[in-house]
C-alpha positions as CSV (number, residue, x, y, z in Angstrom):
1,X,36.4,146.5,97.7
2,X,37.2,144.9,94.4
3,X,40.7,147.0,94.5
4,X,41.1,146.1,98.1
5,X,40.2,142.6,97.4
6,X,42.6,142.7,94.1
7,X,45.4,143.8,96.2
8,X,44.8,141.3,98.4
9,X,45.2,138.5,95.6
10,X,48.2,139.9,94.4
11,X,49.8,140.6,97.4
12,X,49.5,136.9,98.9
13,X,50.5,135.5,95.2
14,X,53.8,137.3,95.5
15,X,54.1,136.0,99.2
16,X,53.4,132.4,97.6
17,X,56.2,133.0,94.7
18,X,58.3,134.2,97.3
19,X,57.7,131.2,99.8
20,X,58.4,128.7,96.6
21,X,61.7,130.9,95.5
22,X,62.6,130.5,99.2
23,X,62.2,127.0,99.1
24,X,64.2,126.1,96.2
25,X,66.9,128.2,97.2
26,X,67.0,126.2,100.4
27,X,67.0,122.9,98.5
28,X,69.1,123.6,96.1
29,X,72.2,124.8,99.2
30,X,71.1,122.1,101.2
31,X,72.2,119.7,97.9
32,X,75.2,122.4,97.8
33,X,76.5,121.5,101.5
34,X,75.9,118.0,101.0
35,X,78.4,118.0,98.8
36,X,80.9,119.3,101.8
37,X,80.2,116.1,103.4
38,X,77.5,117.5,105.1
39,X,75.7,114.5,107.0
40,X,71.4,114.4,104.6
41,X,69.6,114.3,108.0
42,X,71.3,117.6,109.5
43,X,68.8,118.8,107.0
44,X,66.0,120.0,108.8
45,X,62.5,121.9,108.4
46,X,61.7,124.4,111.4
47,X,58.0,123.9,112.0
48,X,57.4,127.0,114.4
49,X,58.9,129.5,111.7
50,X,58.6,127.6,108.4
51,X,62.3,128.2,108.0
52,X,64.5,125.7,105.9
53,X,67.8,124.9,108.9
54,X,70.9,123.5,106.9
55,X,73.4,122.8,110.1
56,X,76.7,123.2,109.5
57,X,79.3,122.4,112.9
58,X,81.0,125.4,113.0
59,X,78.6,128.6,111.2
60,X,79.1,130.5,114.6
61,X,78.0,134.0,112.8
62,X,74.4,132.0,112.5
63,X,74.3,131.1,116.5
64,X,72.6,134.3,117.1
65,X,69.6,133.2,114.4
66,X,69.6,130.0,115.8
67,X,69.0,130.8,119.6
68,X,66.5,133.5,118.6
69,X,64.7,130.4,116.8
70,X,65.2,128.0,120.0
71,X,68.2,126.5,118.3
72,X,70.8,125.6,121.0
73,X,73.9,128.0,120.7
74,X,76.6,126.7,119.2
75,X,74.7,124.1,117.1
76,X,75.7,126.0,113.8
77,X,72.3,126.5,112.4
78,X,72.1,128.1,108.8
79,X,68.5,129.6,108.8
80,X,66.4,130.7,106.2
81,X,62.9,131.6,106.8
82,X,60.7,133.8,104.7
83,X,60.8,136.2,106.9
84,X,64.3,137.0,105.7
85,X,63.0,137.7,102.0
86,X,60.2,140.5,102.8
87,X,61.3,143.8,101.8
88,X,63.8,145.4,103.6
89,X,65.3,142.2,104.8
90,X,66.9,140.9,101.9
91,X,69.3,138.5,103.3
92,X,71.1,135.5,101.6
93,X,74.1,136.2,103.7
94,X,73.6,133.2,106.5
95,X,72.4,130.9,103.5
96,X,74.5,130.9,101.2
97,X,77.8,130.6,102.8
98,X,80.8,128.8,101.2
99,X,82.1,125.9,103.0
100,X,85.7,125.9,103.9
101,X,87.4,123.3,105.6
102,X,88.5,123.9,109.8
103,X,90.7,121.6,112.3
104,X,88.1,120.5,113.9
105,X,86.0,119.6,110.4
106,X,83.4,122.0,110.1
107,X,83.4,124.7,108.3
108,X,83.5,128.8,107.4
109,X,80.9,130.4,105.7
110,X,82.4,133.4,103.7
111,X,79.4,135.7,102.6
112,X,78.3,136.0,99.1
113,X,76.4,138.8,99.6
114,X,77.9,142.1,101.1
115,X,76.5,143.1,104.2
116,X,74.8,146.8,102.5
117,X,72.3,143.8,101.4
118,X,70.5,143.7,104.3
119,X,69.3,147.7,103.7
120,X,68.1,146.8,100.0
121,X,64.1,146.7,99.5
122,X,63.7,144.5,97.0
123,X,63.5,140.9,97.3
124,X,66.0,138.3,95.5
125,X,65.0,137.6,92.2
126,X,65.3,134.2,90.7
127,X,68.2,135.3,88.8
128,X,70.2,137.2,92.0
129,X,69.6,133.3,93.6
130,X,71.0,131.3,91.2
131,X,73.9,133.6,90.8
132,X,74.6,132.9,94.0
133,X,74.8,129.0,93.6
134,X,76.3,128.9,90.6
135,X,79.2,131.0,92.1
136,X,79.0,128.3,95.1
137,X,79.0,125.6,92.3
138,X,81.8,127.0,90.9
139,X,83.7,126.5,94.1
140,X,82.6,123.5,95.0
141,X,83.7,122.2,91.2
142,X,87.3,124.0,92.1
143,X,87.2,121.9,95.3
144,X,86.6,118.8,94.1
145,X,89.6,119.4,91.6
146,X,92.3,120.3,94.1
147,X,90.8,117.3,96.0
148,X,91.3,115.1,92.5
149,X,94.5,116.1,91.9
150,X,95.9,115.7,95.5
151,X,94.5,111.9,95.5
152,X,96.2,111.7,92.4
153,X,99.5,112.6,93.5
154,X,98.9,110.8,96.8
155,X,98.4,107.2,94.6
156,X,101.5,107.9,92.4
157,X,103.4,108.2,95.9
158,X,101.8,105.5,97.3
159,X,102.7,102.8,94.5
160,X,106.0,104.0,94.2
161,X,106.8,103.4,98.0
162,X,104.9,100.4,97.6
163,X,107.5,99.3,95.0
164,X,110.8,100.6,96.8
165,X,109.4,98.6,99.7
166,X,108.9,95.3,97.5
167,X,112.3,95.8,96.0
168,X,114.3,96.1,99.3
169,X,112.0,92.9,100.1
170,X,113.7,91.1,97.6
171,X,117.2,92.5,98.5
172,X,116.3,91.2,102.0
173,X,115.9,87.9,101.3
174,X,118.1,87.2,99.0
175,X,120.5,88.2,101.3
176,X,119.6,86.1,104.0
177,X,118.7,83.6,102.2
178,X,123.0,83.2,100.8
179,X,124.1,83.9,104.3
180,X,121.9,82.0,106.6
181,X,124.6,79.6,108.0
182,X,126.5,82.8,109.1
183,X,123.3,83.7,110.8
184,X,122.8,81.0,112.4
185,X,126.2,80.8,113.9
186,X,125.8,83.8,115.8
187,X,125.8,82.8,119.5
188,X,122.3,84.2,120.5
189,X,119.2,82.4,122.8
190,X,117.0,81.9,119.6
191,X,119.8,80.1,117.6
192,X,120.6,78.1,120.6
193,X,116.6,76.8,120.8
194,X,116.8,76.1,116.6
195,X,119.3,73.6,117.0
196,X,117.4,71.9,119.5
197,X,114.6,72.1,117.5
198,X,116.8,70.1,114.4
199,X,117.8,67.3,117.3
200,X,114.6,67.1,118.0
201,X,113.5,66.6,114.5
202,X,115.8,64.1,113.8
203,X,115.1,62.1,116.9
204,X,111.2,62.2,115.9
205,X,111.0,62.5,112.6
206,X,108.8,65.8,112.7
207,X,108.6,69.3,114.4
208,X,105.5,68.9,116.2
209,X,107.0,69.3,120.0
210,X,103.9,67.2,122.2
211,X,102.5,68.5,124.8
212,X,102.6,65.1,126.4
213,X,106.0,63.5,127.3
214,X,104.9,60.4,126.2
215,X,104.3,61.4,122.9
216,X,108.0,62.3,122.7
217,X,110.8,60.0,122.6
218,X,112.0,61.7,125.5
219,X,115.3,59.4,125.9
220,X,116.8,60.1,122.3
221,X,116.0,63.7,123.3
222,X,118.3,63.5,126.4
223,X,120.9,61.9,125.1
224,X,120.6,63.9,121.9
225,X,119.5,67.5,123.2
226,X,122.4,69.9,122.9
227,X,122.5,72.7,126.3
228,X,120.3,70.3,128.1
229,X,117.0,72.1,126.4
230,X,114.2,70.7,128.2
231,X,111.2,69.6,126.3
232,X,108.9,72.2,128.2
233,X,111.0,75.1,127.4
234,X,111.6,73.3,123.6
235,X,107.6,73.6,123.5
236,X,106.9,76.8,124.6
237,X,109.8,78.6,122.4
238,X,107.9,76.4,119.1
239,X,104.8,78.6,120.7
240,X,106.1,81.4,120.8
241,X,107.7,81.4,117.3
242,X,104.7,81.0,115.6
243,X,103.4,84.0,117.8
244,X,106.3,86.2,116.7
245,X,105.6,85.0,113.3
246,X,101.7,86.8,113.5
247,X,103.3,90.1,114.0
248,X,103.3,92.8,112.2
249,X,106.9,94.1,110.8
250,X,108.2,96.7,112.6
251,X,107.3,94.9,115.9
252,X,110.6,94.5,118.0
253,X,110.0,90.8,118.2
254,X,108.8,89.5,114.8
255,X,110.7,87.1,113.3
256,X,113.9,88.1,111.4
257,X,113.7,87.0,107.4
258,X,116.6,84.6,108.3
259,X,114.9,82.3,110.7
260,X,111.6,82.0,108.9
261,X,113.8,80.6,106.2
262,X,115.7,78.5,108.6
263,X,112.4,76.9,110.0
264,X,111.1,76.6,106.4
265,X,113.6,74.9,104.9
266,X,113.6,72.3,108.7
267,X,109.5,71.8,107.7
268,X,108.4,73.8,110.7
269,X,104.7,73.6,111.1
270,X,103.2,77.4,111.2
271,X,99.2,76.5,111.6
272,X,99.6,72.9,113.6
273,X,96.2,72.8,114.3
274,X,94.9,73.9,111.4
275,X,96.8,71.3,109.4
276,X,95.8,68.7,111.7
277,X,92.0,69.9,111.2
278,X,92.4,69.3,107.1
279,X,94.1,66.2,107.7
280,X,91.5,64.9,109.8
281,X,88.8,66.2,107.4
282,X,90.5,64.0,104.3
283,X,90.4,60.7,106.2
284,X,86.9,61.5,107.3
285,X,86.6,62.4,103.8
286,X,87.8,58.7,102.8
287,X,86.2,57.3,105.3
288,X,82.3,58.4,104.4
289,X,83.5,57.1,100.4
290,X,85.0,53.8,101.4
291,X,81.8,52.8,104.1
292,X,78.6,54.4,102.2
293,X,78.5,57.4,104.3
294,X,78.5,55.6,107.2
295,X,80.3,57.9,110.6
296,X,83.6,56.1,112.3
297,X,82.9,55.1,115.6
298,X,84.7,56.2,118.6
299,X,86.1,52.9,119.9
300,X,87.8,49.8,117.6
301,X,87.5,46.9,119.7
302,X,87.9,48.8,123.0
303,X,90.8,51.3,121.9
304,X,89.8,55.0,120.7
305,X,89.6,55.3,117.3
306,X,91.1,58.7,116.7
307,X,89.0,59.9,113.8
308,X,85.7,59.1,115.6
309,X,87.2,60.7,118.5
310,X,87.8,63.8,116.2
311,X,84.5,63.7,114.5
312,X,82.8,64.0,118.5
313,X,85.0,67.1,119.3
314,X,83.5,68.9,115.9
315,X,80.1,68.1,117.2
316,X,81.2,69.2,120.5
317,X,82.6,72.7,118.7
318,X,79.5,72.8,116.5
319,X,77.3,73.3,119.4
320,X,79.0,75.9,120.7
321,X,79.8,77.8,117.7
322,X,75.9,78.2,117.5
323,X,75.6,78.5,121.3
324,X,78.2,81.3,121.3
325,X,80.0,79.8,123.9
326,X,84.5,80.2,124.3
327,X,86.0,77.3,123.3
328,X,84.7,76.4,119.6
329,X,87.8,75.5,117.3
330,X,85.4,75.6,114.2
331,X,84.3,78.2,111.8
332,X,81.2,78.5,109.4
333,X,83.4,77.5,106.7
334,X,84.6,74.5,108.6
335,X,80.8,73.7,109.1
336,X,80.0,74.3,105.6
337,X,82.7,72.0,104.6
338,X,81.6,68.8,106.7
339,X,78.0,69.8,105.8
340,X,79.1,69.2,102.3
341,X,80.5,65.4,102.9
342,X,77.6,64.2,104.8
């Protein structure tokens, strides 16, 4: 009985080594194919069959241990239970896989143990284990070095493309910037509407086409306006400029280097409304100093006063901003900004 019970003792401390040996060997690939980009909660314990699951997308050969363990096929399931470390069934083979790279980003296991390991009868040892991911290690560390040296060689190509394209930038330029009158000659639709644009300038003293006629002093245009350009078409060309302006090059209608020079050196307005915004803010700005803090109203004597007016419509935008509501020409840093004025 005492030999029986003995036995006993012995045999369920070795199962208990075993179970711990299992475990660490599980943790310690688990780390392994994390470091294959291997998502921390595919990591899985299977409670039915105490068995430590590392998934992996593509680690068909381990479908078959996965559906016999109510994993569905195809998941990928790297099993290791301690029923695969009794003796007879030594069997690091769907464990210890290494991960290589597919199409589709998952990845091969390539065995590190030869298939005559299954017949074996002893167990892994300790030592048989961490030969195993050492040599994993190993391959991982060779990996990560090819991976180094790729991004390496990726960055040097990378800056110097970056600096060919900054140096035919300049080239560019500087070329239309010595030949923009020949430009500008050419008889094409977008020169014709920039020399309307310059009439119109010089007739009103600024680039800002109105949207309302009155706004404009519409009989200097006529007699002035060169192709009888009407003041609607004048306006919705200045809108679209500023569209073409917000693409990205490459894009068959951004604006050539030429005339972004041309309607830089006129005094063309790019952000109207934001410009308008900042000048509004300054005289409010003034305003608060030169009264005590004290807001502008919206009429003077019966007229609108235009920066009371203005100081409405922010309250108007700041309602919606917060409301979430289309429509709210204002930003938190706008908001932040008035906040700080008073």
């Amino acid at each position: 009985m005492m030999e029986t019970a003995a036995c006993c003792d012995n045999s369920n401390t070795y199962d208990a080594i075993t179970a711990d040996v299992t475990a660490q060997a599980a943790q310690a690939i688990a780390a392994s194919a994390s470091s294959y980009s291997t998502p921390a909660d595919f990591i899985a314990i299977h409670d039915t069959y105490a068995g430590f699951v590392v998934d992996q997308t593509t680690a068909t050969r381990a479908n078959s241990v996965a559906a016999a363990q109510h994993h569905p096929a195809g998941a990928g399931c790297m099993v290791f239970d301690n029923s695969m470390v009794t003796p007879g069934t030594h069997d690091l083979l769907m464990v210890a896989g290494h991960g290589m790279g597919t199409e589709n980003g998952g990845y091969h296991h390539d065995a590190l143990f030869h298939e005559e390991a299954r017949n074996q009868n002893s167990n892994p040892s300790c030592r048989q284990i961490m030969d195993v991911l050492i040599q994993e290690q190993k391959r991982a560390l060779a990996d990560l070095n090819q991976a180094e040296e790729e991004l390496k060689a990726a960055e040097e190509r990378f800056a110097k493309a970056r600096e060919y394209k900054l140096t035919l930038d300049s080239h560019v330029n500087a070329i239309a910037e010595s030949s923009i009158e020949e430009f500008l000659a050419e008889k094409n639709r977008w020169n014709d509407m920039f020399r309307a644009l310059v009439e119109y300038k010089r007739v009103n003293g600024h680039c800002h086409v109105m949207r309302n006629p009155k706004q404009n002093k519409s009989m200097g245009w006529k007699k002035c306006s060169e192709n009888h350009i009407s003041l609607q078409s004048l306006r919705t060309w200045v809108s679209q400029v500023r569209l073409d302006a917000r693409r990205a090059a490459g894009h068959p209608d951004c604006l050539s280097p030429y005339k972004i020079i041309a309607l830089n050196r006129l005094g063309f307005d790019w952000e109207p409304r934001e410009n308008y915004w900042m000048d509004m803010f300054e005289q409010l700005k003034s305003y608060l100093q030169n009264t005590g803090g004290k807001m502008p109203p919206r009429f003077i004597n019966g007229a609108k006063f235009p920066l009371g007016q203005w100081c409405d419509t922010q309250l108007d935008n700041y309602r919606k901003f917060h409301s979430g509501k289309n429509g709210a020409y204002i930003t938190q840093e706008k908001i932040n900004m008035l906040n700080q004025i008073g």
